[in-house]
Structure formats: structure tokens, C-alpha cells
Phi, psi and omega in degrees: 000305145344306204276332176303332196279334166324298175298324181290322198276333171311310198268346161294322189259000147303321206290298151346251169309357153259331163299301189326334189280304158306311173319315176264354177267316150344304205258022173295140183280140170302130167293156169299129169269158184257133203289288196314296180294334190286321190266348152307299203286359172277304184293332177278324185292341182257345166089010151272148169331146175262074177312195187255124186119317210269337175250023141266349185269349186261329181281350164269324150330295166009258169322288162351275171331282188317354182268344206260322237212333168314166138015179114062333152113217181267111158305326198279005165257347182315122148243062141226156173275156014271330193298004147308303181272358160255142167234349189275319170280332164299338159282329175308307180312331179263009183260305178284356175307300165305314133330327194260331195260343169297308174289334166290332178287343164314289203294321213272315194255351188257271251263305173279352177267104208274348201180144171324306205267016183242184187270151166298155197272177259200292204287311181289343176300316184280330171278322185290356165260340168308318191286011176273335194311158179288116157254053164245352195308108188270340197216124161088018031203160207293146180304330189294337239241323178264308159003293192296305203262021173276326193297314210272016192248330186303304201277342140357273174310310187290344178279345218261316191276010188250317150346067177305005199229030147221096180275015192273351178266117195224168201222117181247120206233125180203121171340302167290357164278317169307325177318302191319286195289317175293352174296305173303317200281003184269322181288012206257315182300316147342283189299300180309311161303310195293333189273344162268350141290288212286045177297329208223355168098103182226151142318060211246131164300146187256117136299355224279349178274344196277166189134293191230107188271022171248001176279131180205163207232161170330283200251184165249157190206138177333155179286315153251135198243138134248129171266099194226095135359111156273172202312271189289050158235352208292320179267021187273314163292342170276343160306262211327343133336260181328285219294321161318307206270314203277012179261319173298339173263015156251006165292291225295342206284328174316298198296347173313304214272326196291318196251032302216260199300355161273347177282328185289293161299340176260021170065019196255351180299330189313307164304338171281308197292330161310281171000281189329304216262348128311312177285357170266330179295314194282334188272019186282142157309118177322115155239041212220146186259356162214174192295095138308159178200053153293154161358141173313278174252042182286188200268308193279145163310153153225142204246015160299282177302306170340273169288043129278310181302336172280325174279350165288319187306289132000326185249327158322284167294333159318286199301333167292347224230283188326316178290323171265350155307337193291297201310117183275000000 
């Protein structure tokens, strides 16, 4: 009776420990990839050009792919363990998602579009709304499954504008456009930053009016708000945080090379490479075996704060990079 129970209690802590294993091998964050060569090395296997356009439509498949195709496959919709009880790579993943899904929204009404007024391309109409689907959805049908066929209406487009002998497929790489998508992308970082502060609890004054004294809102809202991340959301947001950065910087590095003579006439690459080079700053390695969250000038890291500062920062030179697209 003894040696049965034995057996049983063994085969628990086998089970055990092999999700703990998986769990932890699951939740290694994907590496940076160099964008040029993945749309290089796409383009010599397809026997295409490296058009205007081609190695941003390849780094958001890229990304796109890597949520579907990483360690453990797409996690946030899973219900069996262990990826039921992880929270940190399902947030890395909607961070990068989101990101993912700003720019297919881009790609569909800016970036392919010469003027308000021309038509939408047929392969992005049909991929930007698959990445809208809910991403916990499992079933009927699973989020990966619509992922999947935005990834593959992507790769359409991509075949279509590398056609030199199909011209209704256009990549249009200009300054409002590119504003246009860095504008979202500022506000996403925005947002991301005010939630990694409030790691530690603040005080804020409501701005939401300034600006403008003829300005007004629905409802009313306090003069000063506190503001506090709870505890148990803290690391969730800084992954969506990580998942956030490293899928726009492999956006923007794309938008380097695509958008090359434009950056140039307006003296403006230096600033995306600043940007960059923040946002590189974010993908350093975790070496703390959990999220701290200590104090502003506590004893302790708070590792919140870190990445809220690089990403203010970031975001900062975004709104300067956007001013100097404005300008002619």
C-alpha cells in the first residue's frame, strides 16, 4: 500500500517538474533578429527584389510569425498547464501584438495608399483585421488560426509589391506616412510608460484639459488622482512592456532602411537610431529570478522604473522624430 502511494506521489513530482521545466524554457523571450537579412534572405529564396516597402512587410510577418512559432507556440489563449499558470509570456506577447497590430493597421490605410482617396490593397484589407481577433480566443475560431491567415494575406502583399509586373501593389514610403504610424506608435509607448510608473504609486495632477480653455469632457474627474499598479499586475505589465519594445524596434529598424532618402532629407535618421538604440536598451537581459519593485531610492531595484525610463525616453524622440517629418 505504502510502495503504491509511493509510486503515485513520485509520478506527481515527475509531472510537476516537467511542466516547471517547460514553463521555464516556454518563457525564454524571443531574440532580436536583423530585419535586412530576414527580408534578404526571403527575397534570394523567392528570386525577389529588395523593393521599397519589402523589409517592413517582411519584419512584421517576422513578428507576427514569432508569436505563433516561438518556444511553447502562442501561450495566452492555452488551457492546459503549465502555460495556464504563466502570465509573463502572455503579456510579453500582447505587448507585442499590439505593435503588431498598429502597424498592420498602417500598412493597410497609410503605407499602401498614395492619397485618401485611392483604393484599399485587397491582400491588407483582409489580413489587418485578423490580428483584431481576441487574444485569448481558443477556439471556433482560435486566435492562432486567424494570426495565421493574416500572416499568410501579408505575405500576399509582399509578393505582390516585389512584382515588378504588378503595379496595383505599392509600398508608398513618405513622410506623412511614416508620421502617421509613428504617431500611434507614440501613443502606445505613452501609455506604457505612465503604467510602469505607477510601480511605486503617485500622485498626478489631472492635465487632461490643458491646453485648452474651451475644452471639455463627459464626465468629471478629480482634480489629483493616485495612481498604483497593483502588485500583482506589476510584472505583467513590464513584459507587455519588453513585447512592446522589441517588436517596434524591429518596426522601426525596418522603417530605417525602407524609409532610407526620407530620413535623410529631413537630417532625421540620426533620431530613429537614437530611438533604436533606446529600445535596445529594453531587451537587456532580466537577471533577477523575479519583477522587483522597489522604491523610487529605496535599497531595492525597481525594475519598473528602469523600463519606464528608456521608454519615456523613446518616446520622447519619437515626438521630436514626428516634428521633424512635419516640417518641409
Amino acid at each position: 500500500m505504502f510502495e503504491h502511494k509511493g509510486k503515485i506521489a513520485t509520478g506527481l513530482l515527475s509531472i510537476l517538474l516537467i511542466n516547471y521545466c517547460l514553463a521555464v524554457y516556454w518563457s525564454f523571450e524571443p531574440a532580436v533578429f536583423n530585419v535586412k537579412q530576414e527580408a534578404q534572405q526571403h527575397a534570394g529564396e523567392k528570386s525577389q527584389k529588395l523593393v521599397v516597402g519589402y523589409v517592413t512587410t517582411s519584419a512584421l510577418i517576422k513578428v507576427a510569425s514569432t508569436l505563433l512559432d516561438k518556444p511553447g507556440g502562442y501561450l495566452s489563449n492555452d488551457m492546459m498547464p503549465p502555460s495556464v499558470f504563466m502570465d509573463n509570456m502572455p503579456a510579453w506577447e500582447y505587448g507585442a501584438l499590439e505593435m503588431t497590430r498598429d502597424l498592420a493597421l498602417s500598412m493597410r490605410k497609410d503605407f499602401s495608399r498614395s492619397q485618401s482617396q485611392s483604393t484599399e490593397h485587397i491582400a491588407l484589407k483582409k489580413a489587418q483585421p485578423q490580428f483584431n481577433i481576441s487574444s485569448t480566443a481558443w477556439a471556433w475560431p482560435s486566435a492562432e488560426s486567424e494570426y495565421q491567415k493574416g500572416i499568410d494575406h501579408l505575405i500576399q502583399y509582399r509578393n505582390g509589391i516585389a512584382d515588378q509586373n504588378e503595379n496595383s501593389s505599392q509600398f508608398y514610403a513618405r513622410a506623412d506616412n511614416l508620421r502617421e504610424w509613428l504617431k500611434e506608435s507614440e501613443k502606445r509607448l505613452g501609455s506604457l510608460s505612465q503604467r510602469l510608473s505607477a510601480s511605486v504609486g503617485q500622485e498626478r495632477i489631472n492635465t487632461d484639459l490643458a491646453g485648452d480653455s474651451a475644452a471639455q469632457q463627459a464626465t468629471q474627474t478629480p482634480k489629483q488622482n493616485q495612481i498604483k499598479t497593483s502588485w500583482w499586475l506589476i510584472d505583467d505589465v513590464f513584459y507587455e512592456a519588453r513585447g512592446a519594445s522589441w517588436a517596434l524596434l524591429h518596426f522601426l529598424k525596418a522603417a530605417e532602411f525602407d524609409f532610407s532618402d526620407v530620413l535623410e532629407k529631413k537630417n532625421a535618421k540620426i533620431s530613429l537610431q537614437q530611438i533604436i538604440r533606446e529600445l535596445e536598451a529594453t531587451q537587456e537581459t532580466v537577471w533577477s529570478p523575479m519583477i522587483l519593485n522597489g522604491s523610487g531610492f529605496g535599497i531595492g531595484a525597481n525594475h519598473s522604473l528602469v523600463m519606464a525610463n528608456y521608454i519615456s525616453r523613446a518616446n520622447a524622440a519619437l515626438i521630436e522624430l514626428s516634428e521633424l517629418l512635419a516640417q518641409g
